[in-house]
Every structure is written in structure tokens, then in C-alpha cells.
DOGUFI-245221 format. One record per residue: x, y, z of N, C-alpha, C in turn; residue number from 0; residue in three letters. Coordinates in steps of 0.001 Angstrom, whole numbers. Example, Ala and Ser with C-alpha at 12.3 -4.5 7.8 and 13.67 -1.06 7.14 Angstrom:
# residues 2
+---------+---------+---------+---------+---------+---------+---------+---------+---------+-----+------+
!    n.px !    n.py !    n.pz !   ca.px !   ca.py !   ca.pz !    c.px !    c.py !    c.pz ! seq ! type !
+---------+---------+---------+---------+---------+---------+---------+---------+---------+-----+------+
!   13190 !   -5690 !    7800 !   12300 !   -4500 !    7800 !   13200 !   -3300 !    7800 !   0 !  ALA !
!   12850 !   -2250 !    7080 !   13670 !   -1060 !    7140 !   12900 !      30 !    7870 !   1 !  SER !
+---------+---------+---------+---------+---------+---------+---------+---------+---------+-----+------+
//
This chain:
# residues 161
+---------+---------+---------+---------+---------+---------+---------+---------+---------+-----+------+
!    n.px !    n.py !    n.pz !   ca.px !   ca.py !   ca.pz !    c.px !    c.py !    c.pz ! seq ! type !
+---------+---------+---------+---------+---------+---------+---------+---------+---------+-----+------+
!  125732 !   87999 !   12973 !  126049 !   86582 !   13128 !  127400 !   86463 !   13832 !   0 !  UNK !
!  127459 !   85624 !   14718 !  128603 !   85449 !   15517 !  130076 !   84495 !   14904 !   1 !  UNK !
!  130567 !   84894 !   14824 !  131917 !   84000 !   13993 !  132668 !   82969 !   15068 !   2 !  UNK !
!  133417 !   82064 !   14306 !  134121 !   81323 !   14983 !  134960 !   81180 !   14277 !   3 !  UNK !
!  136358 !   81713 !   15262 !  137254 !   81703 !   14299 !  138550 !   80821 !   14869 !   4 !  UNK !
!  138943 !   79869 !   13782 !  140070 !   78983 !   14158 !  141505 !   79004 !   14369 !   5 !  UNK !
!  142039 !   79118 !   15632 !  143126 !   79192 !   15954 !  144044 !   78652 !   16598 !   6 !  UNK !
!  145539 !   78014 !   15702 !  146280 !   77075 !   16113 !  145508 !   75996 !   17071 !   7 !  UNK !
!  144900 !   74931 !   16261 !  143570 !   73916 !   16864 !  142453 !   74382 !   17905 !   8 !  UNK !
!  142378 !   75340 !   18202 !  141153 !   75683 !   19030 !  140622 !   76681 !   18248 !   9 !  UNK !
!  139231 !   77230 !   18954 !  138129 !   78364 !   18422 !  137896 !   79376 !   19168 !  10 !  UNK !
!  138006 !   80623 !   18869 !  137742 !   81635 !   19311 !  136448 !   82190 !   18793 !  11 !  UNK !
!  135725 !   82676 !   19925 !  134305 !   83219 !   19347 !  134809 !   84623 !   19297 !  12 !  UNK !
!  133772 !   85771 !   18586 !  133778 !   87066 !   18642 !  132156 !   87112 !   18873 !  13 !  UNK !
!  131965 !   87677 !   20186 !  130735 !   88353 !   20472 !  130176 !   87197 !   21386 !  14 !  UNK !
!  128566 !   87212 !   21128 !  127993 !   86704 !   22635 !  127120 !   85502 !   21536 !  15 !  UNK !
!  127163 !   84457 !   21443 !  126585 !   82685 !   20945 !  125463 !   82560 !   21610 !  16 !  UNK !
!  124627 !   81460 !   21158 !  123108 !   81366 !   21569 !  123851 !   79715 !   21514 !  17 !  UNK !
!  122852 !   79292 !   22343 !  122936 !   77785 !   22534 !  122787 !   76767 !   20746 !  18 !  UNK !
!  121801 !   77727 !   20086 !  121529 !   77375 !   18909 !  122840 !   77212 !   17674 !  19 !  UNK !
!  123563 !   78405 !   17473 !  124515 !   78725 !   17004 !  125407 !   77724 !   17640 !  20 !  UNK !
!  125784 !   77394 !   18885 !  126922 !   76552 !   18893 !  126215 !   74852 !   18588 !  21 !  UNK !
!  125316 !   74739 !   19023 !  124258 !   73450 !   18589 !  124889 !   73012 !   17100 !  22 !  UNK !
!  124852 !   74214 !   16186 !  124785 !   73977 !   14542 !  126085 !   74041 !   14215 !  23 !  UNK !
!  126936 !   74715 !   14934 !  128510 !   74972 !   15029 !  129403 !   73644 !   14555 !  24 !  UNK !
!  129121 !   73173 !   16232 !  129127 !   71886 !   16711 !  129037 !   70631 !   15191 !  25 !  UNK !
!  127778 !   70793 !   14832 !  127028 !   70379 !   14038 !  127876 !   70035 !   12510 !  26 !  UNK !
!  128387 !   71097 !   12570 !  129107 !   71301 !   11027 !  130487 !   70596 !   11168 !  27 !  UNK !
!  131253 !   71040 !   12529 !  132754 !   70406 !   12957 !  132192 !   68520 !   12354 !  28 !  UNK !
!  130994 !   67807 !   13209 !  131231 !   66887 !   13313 !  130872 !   65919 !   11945 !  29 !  UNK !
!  130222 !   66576 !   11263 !  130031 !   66303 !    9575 !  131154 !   66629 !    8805 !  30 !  UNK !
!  131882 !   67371 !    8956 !  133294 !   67529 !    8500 !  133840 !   66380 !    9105 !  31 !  UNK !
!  133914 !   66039 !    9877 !  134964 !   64879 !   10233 !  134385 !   63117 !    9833 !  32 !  UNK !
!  133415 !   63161 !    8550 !  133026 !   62425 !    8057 !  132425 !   62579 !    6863 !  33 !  UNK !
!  133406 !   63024 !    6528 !  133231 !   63743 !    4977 !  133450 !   61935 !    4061 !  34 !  UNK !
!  132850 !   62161 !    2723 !  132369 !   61006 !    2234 !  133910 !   60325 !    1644 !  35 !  UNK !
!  133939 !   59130 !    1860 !  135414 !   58307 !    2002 !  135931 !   58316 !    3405 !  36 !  UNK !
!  135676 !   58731 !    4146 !  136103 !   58236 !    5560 !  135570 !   57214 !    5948 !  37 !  UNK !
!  136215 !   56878 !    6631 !  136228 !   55290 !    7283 !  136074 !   54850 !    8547 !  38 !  UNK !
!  134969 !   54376 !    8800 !  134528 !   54201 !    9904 !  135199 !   53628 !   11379 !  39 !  UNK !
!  136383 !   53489 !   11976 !  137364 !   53084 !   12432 !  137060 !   52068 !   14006 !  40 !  UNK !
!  136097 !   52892 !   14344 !  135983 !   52382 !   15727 !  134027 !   52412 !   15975 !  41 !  UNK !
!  133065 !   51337 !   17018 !  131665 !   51601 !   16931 !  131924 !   53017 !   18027 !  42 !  UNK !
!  132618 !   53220 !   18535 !  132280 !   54411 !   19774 !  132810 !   55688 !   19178 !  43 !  UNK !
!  133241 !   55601 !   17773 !  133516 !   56829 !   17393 !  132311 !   56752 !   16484 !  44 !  UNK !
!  131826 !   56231 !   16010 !  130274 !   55914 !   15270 !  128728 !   56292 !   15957 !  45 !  UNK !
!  128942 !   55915 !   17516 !  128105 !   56093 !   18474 !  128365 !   58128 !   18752 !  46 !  UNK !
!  128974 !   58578 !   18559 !  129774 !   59849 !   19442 !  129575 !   60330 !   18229 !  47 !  UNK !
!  129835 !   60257 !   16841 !  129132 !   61189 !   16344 !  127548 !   61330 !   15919 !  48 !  UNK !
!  126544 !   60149 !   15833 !  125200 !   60421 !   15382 !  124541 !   61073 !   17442 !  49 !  UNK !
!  125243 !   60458 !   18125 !  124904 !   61465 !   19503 !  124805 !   63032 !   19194 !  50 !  UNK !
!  126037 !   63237 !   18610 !  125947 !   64934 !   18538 !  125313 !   65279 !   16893 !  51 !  UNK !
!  125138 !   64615 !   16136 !  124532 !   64909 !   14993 !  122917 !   64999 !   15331 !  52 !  UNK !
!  122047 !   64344 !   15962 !  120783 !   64253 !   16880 !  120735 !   65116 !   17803 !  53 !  UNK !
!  121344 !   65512 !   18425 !  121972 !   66418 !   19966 !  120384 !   67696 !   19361 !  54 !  UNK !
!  119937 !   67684 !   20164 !  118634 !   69140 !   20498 !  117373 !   69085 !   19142 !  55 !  UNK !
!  117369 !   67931 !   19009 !  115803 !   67346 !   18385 !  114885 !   67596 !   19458 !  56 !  UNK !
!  113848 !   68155 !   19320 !  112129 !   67080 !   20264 !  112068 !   66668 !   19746 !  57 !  UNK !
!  111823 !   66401 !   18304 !  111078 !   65567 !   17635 !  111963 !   64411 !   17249 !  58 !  UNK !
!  110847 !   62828 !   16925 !  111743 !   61967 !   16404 !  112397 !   62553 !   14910 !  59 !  UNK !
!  114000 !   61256 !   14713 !  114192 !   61796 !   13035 !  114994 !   60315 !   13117 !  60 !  UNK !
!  114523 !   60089 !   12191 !  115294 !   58290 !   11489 !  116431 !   59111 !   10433 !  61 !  UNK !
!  117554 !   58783 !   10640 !  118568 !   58857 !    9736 !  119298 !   57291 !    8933 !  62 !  UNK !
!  120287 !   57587 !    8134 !  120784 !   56430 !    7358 !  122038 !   57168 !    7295 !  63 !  UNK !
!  122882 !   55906 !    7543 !  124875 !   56560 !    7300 !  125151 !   54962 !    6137 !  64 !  UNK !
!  124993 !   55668 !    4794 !  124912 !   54867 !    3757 !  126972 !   54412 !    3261 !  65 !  UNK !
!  127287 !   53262 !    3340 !  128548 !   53088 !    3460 !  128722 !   52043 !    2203 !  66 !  UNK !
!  129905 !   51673 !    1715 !  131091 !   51653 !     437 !  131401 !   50505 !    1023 !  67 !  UNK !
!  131576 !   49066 !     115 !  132099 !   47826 !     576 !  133108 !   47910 !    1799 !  68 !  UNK !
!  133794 !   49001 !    2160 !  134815 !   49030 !    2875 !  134556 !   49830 !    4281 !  69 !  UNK !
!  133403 !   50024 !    4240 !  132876 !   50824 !    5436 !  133115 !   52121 !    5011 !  70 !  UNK !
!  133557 !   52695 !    4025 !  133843 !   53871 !    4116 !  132525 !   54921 !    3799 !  71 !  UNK !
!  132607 !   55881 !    4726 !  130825 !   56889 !    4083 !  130777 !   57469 !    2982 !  72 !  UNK !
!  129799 !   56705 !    2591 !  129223 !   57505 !    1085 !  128574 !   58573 !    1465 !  73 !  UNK !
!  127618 !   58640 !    2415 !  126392 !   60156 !    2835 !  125197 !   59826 !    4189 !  74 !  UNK !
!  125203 !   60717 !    4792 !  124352 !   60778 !    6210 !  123190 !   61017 !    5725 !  75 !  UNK !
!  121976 !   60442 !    6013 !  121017 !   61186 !    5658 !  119978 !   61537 !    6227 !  76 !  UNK !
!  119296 !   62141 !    6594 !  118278 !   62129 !    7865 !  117059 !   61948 !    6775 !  77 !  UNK !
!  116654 !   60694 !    6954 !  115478 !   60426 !    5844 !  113812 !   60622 !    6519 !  78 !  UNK !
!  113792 !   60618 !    7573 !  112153 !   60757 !    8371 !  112394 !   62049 !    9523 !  79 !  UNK !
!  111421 !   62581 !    9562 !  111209 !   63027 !   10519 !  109986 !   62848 !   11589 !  80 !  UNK !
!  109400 !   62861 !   12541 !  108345 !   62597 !   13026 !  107884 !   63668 !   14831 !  81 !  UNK !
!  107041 !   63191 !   15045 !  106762 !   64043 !   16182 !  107491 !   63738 !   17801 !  82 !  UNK !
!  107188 !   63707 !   18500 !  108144 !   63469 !   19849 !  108346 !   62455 !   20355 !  83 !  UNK !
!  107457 !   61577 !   19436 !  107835 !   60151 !   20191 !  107552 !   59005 !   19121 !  84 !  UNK !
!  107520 !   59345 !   18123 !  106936 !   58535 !   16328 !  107719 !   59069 !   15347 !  85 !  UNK !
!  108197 !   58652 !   14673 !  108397 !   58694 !   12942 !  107912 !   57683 !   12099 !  86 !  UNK !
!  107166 !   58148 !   10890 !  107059 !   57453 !   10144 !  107671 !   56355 !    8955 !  87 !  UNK !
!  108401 !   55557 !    9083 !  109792 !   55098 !    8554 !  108903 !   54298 !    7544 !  88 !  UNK !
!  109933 !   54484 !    5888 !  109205 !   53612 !    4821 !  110497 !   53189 !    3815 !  89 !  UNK !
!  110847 !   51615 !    4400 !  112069 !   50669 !    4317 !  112138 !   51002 !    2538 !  90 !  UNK !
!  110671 !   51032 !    1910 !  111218 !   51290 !     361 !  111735 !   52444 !    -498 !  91 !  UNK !
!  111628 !   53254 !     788 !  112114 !   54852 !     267 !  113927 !   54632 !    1079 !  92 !  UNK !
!  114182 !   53849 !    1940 !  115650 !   53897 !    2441 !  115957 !   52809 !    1689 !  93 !  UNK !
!  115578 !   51654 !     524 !  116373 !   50802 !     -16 !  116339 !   51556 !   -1299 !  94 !  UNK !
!  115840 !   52324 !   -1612 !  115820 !   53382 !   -3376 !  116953 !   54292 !   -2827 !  95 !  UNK !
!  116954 !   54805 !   -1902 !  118539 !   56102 !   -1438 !  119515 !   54894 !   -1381 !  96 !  UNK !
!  119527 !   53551 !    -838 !  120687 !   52998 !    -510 !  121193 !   51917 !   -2004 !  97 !  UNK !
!  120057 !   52197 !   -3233 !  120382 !   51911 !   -4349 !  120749 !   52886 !   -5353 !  98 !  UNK !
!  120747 !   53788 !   -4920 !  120955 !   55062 !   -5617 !  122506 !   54965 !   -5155 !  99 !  UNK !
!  123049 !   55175 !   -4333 !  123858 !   55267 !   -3736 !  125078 !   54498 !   -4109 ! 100 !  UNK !
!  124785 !   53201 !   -4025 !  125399 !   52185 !   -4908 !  126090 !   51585 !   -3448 ! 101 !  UNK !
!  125302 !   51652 !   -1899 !  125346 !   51344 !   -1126 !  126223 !   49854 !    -856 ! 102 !  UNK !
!  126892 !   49216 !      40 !  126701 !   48035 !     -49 !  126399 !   47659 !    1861 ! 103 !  UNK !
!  126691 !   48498 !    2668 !  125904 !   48409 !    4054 !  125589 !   49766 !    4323 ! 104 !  UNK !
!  125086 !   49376 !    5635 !  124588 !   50986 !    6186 !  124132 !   51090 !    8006 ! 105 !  UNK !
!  124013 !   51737 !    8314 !  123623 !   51945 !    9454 !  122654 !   52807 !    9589 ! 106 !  UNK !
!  121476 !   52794 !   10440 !  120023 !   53342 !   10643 !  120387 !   53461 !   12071 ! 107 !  UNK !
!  119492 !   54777 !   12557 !  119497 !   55311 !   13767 !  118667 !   56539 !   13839 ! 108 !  UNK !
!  117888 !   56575 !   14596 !  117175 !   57102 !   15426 !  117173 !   57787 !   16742 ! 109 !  UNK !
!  116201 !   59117 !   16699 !  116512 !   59276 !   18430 !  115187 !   59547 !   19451 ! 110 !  UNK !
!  115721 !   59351 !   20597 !  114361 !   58822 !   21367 !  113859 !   60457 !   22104 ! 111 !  UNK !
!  113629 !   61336 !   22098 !  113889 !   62883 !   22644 !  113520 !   62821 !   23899 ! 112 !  UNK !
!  112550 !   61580 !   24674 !  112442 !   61324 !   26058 !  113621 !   61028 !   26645 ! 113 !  UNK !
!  114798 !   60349 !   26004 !  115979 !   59616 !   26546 !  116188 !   58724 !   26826 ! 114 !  UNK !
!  115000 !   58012 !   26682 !  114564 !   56410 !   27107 !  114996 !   55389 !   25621 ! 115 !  UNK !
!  116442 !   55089 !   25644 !  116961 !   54545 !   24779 !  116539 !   52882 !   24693 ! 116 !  UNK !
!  115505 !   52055 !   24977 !  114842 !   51331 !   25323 !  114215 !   50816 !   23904 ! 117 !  UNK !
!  114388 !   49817 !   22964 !  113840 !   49697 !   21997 !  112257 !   49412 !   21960 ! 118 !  UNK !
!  111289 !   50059 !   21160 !  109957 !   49435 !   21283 !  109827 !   48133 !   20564 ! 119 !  UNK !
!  108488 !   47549 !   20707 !  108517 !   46753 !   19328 !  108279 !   47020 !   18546 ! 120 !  UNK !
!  108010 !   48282 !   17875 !  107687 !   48802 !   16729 !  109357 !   48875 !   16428 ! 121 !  UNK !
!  110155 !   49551 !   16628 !  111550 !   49533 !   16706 !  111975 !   48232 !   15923 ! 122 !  UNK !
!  111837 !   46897 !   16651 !  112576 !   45556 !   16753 !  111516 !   45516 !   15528 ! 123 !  UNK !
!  109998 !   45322 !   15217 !  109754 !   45366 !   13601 !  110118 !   45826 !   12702 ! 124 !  UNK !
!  110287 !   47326 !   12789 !  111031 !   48126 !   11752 !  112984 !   47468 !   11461 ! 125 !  UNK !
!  113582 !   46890 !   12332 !  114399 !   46543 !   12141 !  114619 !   45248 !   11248 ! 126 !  UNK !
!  113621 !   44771 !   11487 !  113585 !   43262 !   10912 !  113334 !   43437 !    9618 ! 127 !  UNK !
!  112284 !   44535 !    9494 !  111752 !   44631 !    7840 !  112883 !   45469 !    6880 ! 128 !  UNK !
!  113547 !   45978 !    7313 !  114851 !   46847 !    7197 !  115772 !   46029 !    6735 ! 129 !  UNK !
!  115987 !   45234 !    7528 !  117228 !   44276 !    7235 !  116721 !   42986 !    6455 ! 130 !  UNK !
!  115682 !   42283 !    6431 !  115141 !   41588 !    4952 !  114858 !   42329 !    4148 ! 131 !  UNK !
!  114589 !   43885 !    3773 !  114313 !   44411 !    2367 !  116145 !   44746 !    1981 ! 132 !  UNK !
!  116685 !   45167 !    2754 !  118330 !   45394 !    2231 !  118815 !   44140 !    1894 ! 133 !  UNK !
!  118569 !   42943 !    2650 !  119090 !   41827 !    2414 !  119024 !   41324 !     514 ! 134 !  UNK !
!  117642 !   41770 !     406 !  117082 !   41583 !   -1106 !  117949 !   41872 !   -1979 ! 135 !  UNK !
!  118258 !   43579 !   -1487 !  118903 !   43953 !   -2861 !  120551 !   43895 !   -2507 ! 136 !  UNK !
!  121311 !   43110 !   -1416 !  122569 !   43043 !   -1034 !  123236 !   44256 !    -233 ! 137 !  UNK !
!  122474 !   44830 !     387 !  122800 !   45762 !    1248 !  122938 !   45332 !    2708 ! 138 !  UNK !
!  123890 !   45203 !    3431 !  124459 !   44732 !    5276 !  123642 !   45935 !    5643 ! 139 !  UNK !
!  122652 !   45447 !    6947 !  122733 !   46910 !    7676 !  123475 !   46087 !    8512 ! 140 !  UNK !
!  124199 !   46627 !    9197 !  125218 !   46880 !    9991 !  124589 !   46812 !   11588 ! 141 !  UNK !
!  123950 !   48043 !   12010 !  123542 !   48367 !   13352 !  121773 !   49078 !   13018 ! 142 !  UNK !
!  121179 !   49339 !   13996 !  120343 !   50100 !   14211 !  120737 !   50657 !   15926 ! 143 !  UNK !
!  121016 !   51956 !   15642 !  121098 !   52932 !   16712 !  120115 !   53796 !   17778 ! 144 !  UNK !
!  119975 !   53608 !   18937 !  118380 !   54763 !   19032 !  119342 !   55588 !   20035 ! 145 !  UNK !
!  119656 !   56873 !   19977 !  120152 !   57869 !   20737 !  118959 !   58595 !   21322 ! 146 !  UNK !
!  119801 !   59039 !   22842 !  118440 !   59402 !   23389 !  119068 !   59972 !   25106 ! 147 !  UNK !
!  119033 !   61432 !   25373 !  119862 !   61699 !   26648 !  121575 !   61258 !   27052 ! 148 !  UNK !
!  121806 !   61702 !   25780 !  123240 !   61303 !   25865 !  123714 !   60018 !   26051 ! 149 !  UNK !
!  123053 !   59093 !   25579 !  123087 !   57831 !   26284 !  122523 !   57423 !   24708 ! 150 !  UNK !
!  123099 !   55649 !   24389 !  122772 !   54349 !   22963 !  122272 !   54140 !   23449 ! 151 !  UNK !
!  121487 !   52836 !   22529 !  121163 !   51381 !   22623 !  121408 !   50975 !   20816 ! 152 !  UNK !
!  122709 !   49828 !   20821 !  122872 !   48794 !   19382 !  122172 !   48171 !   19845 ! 153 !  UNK !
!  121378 !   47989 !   18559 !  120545 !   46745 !   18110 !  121991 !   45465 !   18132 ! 154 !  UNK !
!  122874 !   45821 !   17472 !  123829 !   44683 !   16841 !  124630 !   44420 !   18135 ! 155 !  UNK !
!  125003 !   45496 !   19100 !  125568 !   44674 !   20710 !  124552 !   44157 !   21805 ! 156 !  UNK !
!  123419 !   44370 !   21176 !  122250 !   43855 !   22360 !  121593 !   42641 !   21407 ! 157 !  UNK !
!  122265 !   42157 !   20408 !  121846 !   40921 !   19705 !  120191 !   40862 !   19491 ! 158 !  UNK !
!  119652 !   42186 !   18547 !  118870 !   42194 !   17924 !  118417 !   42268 !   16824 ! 159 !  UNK !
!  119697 !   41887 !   16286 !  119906 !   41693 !   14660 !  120850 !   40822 !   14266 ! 160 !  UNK !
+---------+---------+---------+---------+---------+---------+---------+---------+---------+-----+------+
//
């Protein structure tokens, strides 16, 4: 296994990395830097990390970034997974994690593995039913995200929620 080892703020590898290994590397840096009580500060630092948290899916995966009256993260969760262009999303299994949780908003996001960040209407339904079942139990969603070729689309800056 190839190490990475940290030095005075940068990383030094030992030996020869697979695209995979730095993929998951990567992966771990940027979940560390949203360790639970952090605070969500800026949407483009919000956008920049579920980009690289998604980064080398084919397949679809619906996640939830379940957040603390104050925006601050309670837990990421990648709750669906699905095939290359579908997931199966079920709003009463993400309002039981976001009551468990003791949630009070959240953010949902998705990624598109074509790159075509383009909402469907299945998308703009699932959003709607999302945000009246949270509404129920007092949960904000916040945004719905679809990442996809390095490239967004907000639901909440394209005024679809």
C-alpha cells in the first residue's frame, strides 16, 4: 500500500499511486475538513466539496449533508445508490436519518455520471416531495445539488425550490 506522508502542509508519496488510491486519498482529506460541527461558511465551498466527494462514480448515488440549527454538520450520508443514470430515492427513509439525527436542515445531492447537470422532472418531483415531507417534521432542506463533469446545478440558485 502506498503511503502519504505529511509534510510541513504538503504530501509526499512513497512509491508509484493508482488513480484509485489518490481518488480515496483525496476522499478522506475532504471529509476531514468537515468533520461534524463544522460550519458551513460559504455555497462554493459546499459545491467544491460534494464535487470531490462524488468525483469517479458511474453509477448514480443520492447523498444527504444532515445539518444543526446553525448550519453546522451533523453527518454526510450517501443514502441511495443506483445505476448510471437512476437511483432509487425513498423521502421516508431520508426523513427517519434526518429524525434520528435530530436534524433541523439539510442538503440533498446527487450526481449525474453523464455530466449533464440538467435537472429531470423526476429530479424537480423528487424535490418537491422532499421538501413537503421535511417540511412536516420541521426540517429546511436547504438546496438540492446534481454534480456531474465537474460542473453544479442548485435547485435553490436556479429557483426550484
Amino acid at each position: 500500500m502506498t503511503n502519504f506522508i505529511k509534510t510541513d502542509g504538503a504530501y509526499r508519496v512513497r512509491g508509484e499511486v493508482s488513480e484509485a488510491e489518490i481518488l480515496s486519498f483525496a476522499q478522506s482529506l475532504i471529509a476531514e475538513k468537515f468533520k461534524r460541527g463544522d460550519a458551513l461558511t460559504s455555497p462554493s465551498m459546499t459545491h467544491h466539496y460534494f464535487m470531490h466527494r462524488l468525483a469517479g462514480y458511474e453509477h448514480e448515488v443520492f447523498a444527504c449533508l444532515f445539518l444543526d440549527n446553525q448550519h453546522r454538520v451533523i453527518k454526510f450520508e450517501e443514502m441511495f445508490k443506483g445505476t448510471i443514470n437512476a437511483a432509487n430515492v425513498y423521502p421516508r427513509e431520508i426523513v427517519k436519518m434526518a429524525l434520528s439525527l435530530n436534524a433541523a436542515a439539510m442538503i440533498c445531492v446527487h450526481n449525474h455520471p453523464s455530466g449533464d447537470t440538467t435537472p429531470s422532472e423526476s429530479d424537480k418531483s423528487l424535490t418537491k416531495t422532499l421538501q413537503d415531507s421535511l417540511d412536516l417534521v420541521d426540517v429546511r432542506l436547504l438546496d438540492h445539488l446534481i454534480i456531474g463533469g465537474g460542473e453544479y446545478t442548485s435547485f435553490a440558485e436556479k429557483g426550484l425550490m
